[in-house]
C-alpha positions in Angstrom: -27.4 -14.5 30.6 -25.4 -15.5 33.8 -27.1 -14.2 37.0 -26.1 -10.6 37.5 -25.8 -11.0 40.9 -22.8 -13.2 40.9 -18.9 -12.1 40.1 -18.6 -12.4 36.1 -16.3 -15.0 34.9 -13.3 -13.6 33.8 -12.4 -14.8 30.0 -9.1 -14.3 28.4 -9.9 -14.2 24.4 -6.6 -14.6 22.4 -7.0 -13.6 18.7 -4.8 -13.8 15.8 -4.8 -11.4 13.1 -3.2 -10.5 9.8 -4.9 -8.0 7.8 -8.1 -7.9 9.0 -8.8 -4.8 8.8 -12.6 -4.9 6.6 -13.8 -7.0 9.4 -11.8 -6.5 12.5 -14.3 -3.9 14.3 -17.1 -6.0 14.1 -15.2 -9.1 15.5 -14.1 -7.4 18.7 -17.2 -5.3 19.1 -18.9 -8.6 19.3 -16.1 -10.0 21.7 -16.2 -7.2 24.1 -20.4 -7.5 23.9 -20.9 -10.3 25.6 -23.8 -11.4 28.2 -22.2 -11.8 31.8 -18.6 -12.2 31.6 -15.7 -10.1 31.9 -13.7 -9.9 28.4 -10.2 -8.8 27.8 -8.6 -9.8 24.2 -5.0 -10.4 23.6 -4.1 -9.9 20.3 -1.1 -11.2 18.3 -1.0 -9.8 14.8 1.0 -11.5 11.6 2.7 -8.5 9.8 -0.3 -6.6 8.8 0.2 -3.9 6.3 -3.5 -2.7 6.3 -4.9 -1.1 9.1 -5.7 -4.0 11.0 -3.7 -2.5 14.1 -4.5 1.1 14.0 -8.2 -0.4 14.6 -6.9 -2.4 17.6 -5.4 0.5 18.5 -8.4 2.2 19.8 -9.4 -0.7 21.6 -6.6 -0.9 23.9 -7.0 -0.1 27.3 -8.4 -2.2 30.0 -10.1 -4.3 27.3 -7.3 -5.2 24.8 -3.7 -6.0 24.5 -1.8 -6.4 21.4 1.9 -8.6 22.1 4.8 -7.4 20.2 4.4 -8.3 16.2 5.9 -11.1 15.0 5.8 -13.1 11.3 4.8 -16.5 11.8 3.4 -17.5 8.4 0.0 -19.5 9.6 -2.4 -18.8 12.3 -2.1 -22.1 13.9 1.7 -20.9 14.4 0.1 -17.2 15.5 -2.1 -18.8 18.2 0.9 -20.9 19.6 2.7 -17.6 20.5 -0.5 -16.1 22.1 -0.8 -19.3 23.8 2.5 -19.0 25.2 3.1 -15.4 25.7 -0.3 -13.8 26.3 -0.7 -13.2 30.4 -3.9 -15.5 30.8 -3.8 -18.3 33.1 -4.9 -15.9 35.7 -8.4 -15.5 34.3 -11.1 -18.4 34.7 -11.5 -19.2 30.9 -9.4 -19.0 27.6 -11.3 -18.6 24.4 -9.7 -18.5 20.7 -11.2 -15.8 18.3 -10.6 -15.0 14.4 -10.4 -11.7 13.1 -13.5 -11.5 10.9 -16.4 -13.8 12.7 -19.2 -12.5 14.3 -20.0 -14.1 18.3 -23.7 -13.7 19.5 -24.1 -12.2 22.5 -24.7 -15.4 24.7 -21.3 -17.5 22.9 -19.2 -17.2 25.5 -21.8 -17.1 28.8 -23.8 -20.6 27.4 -20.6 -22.6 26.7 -19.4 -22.0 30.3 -22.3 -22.9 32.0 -22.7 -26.0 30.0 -18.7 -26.3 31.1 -19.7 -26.3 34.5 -22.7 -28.3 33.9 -21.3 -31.5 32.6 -18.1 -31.0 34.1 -16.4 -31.0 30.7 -12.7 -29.7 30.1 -13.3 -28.3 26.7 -15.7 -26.7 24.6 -16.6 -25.9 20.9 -19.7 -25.8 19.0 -21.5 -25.7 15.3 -21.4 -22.2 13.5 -23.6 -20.4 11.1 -21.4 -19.9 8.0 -22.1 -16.8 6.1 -21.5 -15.3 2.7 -21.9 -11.4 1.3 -24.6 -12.6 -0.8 -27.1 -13.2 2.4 -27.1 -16.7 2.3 -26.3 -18.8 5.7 -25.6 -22.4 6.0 -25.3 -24.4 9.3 -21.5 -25.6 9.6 -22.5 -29.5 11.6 -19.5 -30.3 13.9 -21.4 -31.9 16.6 -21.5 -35.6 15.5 -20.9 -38.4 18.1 -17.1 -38.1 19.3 -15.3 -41.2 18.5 -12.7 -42.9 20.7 -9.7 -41.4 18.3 -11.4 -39.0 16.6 -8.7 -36.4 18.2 -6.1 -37.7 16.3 -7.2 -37.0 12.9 -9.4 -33.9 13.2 -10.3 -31.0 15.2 -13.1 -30.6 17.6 -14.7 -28.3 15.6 -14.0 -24.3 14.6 -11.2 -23.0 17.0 -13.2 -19.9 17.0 -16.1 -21.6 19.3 -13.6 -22.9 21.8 -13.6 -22.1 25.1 -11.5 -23.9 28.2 -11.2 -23.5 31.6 -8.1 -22.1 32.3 -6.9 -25.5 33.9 -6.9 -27.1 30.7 -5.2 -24.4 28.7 -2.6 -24.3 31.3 -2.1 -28.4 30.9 -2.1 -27.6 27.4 0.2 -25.4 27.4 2.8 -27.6 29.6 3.0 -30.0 27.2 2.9 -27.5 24.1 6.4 -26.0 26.3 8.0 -29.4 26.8 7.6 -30.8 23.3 10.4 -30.7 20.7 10.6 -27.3 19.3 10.8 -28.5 15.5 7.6 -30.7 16.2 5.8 -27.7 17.7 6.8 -25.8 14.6 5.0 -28.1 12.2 1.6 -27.2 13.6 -0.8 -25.2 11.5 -3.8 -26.2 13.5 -3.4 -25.2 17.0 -7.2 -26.3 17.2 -6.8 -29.7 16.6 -4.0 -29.9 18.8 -5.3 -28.3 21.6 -8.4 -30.9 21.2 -5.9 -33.5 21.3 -4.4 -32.8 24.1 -7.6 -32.0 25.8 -9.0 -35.6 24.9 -6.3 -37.4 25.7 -5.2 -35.9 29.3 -8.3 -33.8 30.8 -11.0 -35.7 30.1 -14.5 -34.5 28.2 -15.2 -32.5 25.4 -18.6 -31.1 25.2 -19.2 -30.3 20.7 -22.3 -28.3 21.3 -24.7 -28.8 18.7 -26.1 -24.7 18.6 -24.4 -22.3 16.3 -22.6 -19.8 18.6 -21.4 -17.6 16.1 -21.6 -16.5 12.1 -18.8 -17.8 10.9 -18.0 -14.8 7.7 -16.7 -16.4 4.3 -14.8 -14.7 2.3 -11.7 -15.2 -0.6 -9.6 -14.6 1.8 -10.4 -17.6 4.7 -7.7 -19.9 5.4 -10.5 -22.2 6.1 -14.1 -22.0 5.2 -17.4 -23.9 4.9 -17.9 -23.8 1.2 -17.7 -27.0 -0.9 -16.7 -25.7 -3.9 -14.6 -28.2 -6.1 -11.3 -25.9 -5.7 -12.2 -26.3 -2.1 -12.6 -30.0 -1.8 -9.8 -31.0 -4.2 -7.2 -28.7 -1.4 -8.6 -30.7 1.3 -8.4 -34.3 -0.5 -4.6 -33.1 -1.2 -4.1 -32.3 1.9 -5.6 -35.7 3.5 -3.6 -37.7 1.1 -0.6 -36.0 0.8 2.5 -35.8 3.6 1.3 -32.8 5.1 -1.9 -34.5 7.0 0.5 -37.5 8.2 3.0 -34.8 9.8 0.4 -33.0 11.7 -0.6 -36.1 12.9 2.5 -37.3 13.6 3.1 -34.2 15.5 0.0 -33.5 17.4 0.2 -37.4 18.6 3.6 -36.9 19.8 3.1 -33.1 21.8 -0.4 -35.0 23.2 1.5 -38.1 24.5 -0.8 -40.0 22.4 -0.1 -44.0 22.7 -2.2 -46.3 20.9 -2.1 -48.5 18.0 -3.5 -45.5 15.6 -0.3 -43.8 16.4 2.2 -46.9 15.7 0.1 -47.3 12.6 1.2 -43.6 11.2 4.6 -44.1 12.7 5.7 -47.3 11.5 3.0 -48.3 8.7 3.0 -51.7 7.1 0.9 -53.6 4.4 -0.2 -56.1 7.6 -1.4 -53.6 9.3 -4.2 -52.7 7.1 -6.7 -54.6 7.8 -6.7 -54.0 11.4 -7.1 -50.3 10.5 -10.1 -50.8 8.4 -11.6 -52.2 11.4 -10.6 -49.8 13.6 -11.3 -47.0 11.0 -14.7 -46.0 12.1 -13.4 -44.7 15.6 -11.1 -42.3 13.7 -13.3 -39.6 12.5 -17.1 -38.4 13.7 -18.8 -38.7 10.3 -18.8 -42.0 8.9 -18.5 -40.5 5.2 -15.3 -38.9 6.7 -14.1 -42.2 8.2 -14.4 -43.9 4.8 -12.4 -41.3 3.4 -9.4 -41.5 6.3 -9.4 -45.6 5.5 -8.7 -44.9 2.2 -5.9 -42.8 2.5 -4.2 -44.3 5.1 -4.5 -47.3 3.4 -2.7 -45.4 0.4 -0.3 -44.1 2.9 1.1 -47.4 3.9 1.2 -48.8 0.2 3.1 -45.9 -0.4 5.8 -46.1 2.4 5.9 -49.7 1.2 7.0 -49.4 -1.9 9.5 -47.1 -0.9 10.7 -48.9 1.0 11.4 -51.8 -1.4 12.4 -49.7 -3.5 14.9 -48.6 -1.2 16.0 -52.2 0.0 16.4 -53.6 -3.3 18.5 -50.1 -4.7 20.9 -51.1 -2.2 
């Protein structure tokens, strides 16, 4: 707990919901319940049509705000708009929340002293998934951050991230500036705002305690399990265009410049080597950087042959 005798950081939380309402309580009582810090919640909600905001709705006062609902199709695109057009740069932190998680008490209080402690300008940590059956599982983000490993995945759970307001703010400069139709692509605004944290502010601390319980449930856009359905959306995803674009975007918005980035932008067959030896710098798990070598290496096969098939068609 932070010394009671001291003025309480003050945290802006921004949470996205859209029909949440089986789990929303328990989210924000847990928000609003935490050790030595002063909480307010902005919530941005997705077109609900349960009663996810007649819940918030009893909450709001000087502890939550709910913007104006708006459809936005994806939470990544949900958190952009909180990030944009909730009223927190004037508090000391900025924290990201989901609508059916469950923070311990200490979450938000232990990742801002270890902020100040190590002088880091972003936070996340590992979370205890959980399932309705009982069973728990430890969710391991905290391997050893590699020099690109911002490019190609997130920092972690956006729902463990906490910033000092400093960084949000740079974060959200260059989220303003970019190119509208780039910023639109994003689906994770995680992995972008680790991106840009990485590349312009310096440190980011991937604490290796569990923060929170991170609920699974049918409905998660994302989730721990490794069920085959599970892993055969993610391998689609990693090989397929949609992975490239979100890198392609997130590189662009974070000013990114290094030969990872020329690689995905103008691939070629001679360039593959090079990336295999670069490869392990890409993601934090070694298994994962196999993976990623793979399917880039597929990726510029691919845009090879189109384009030859292209050339020689004309």
């Amino acid at each position: 707990m932070l010394n009671s005798h001291t003025i309480h950081p003050r945290v802006a939380v921004l949470l996205a919901s859209h029909n949440g309402e089986a789990y929303i309580k328990e989210q924000i009582d847990s928000i609003l319940s935490q050790d030595g810090v002063s909480i307010h919640i902005f919530m941005s909600d997705d077109g609900s049509t349960d009663g996810t905001l007649c819940i918030a709705e009893r909450y709001k006062s000087q502890c939550l705000t709910v913007l104006p609902p708006k459809r936005f199709g994806n939470s990544g695109q949900n958190f952009l708009y909180l990030l944009r057009e909730a009223p927190w740069q004037h508090f000391d932190y900025l924290a990201f929340s989901d609508q059916d998680d469950i923070w311990l008490p200490n979450k938000v209080g232990s990742a801002i002293r270890k902020l100040k402690d190590g002088q880091y300008s972003g936070y996340s940590a590992n979370v205890m998934a959980f399932w309705p059956d009982g069973k728990y599982s430890l969710v391991k983000k905290s391997h050893p951050q590699r020099r690109r490993d911002y490019l190609f995945e997130s920092g972690g759970p956006g729902n463990t991230f906490v910033l000092p307001v400093k960084s949000g703010v740079h974060a959200l400069n260059l989220i303003r500036s970019a190119r509208s139709e780039i910023v639109n692509k994003i689906e994770s605004h995680d992995w972008l705002i680790y991106a840009i944290v990485r590349e312009n502010c310096g440190r980011w601390l991937i604490d290796e305690n569990p923060m929170m319980y991170y609920r699974q449930h049918d409905k998660n856009v994302s989730g721990a399990g490794l069920s085959f359905k599970r892993l055969a959306r993610k391998l689609k995803m990693l090989f397929g265009n949609w992975y490239i674009d979100q890198v392609k975007s997130i590189a662009e918005i974070s000013g990114a410049s290094c030969w990872e980035v020329d690689f995905i932008n103008r691939p070629s067959v001679h360039k593959i080597p090079i990336m295999l030896k670069k490869s392990k710098n890409l993601r934090r798990r070694s298994r994962d950087s196999i993976i990623l070598s793979i399917a880039l290496t597929a990726y510029a096969l691919r845009s090879a042959f189109t384009k030859a098939s292209y050339t020689n068609s004309h």
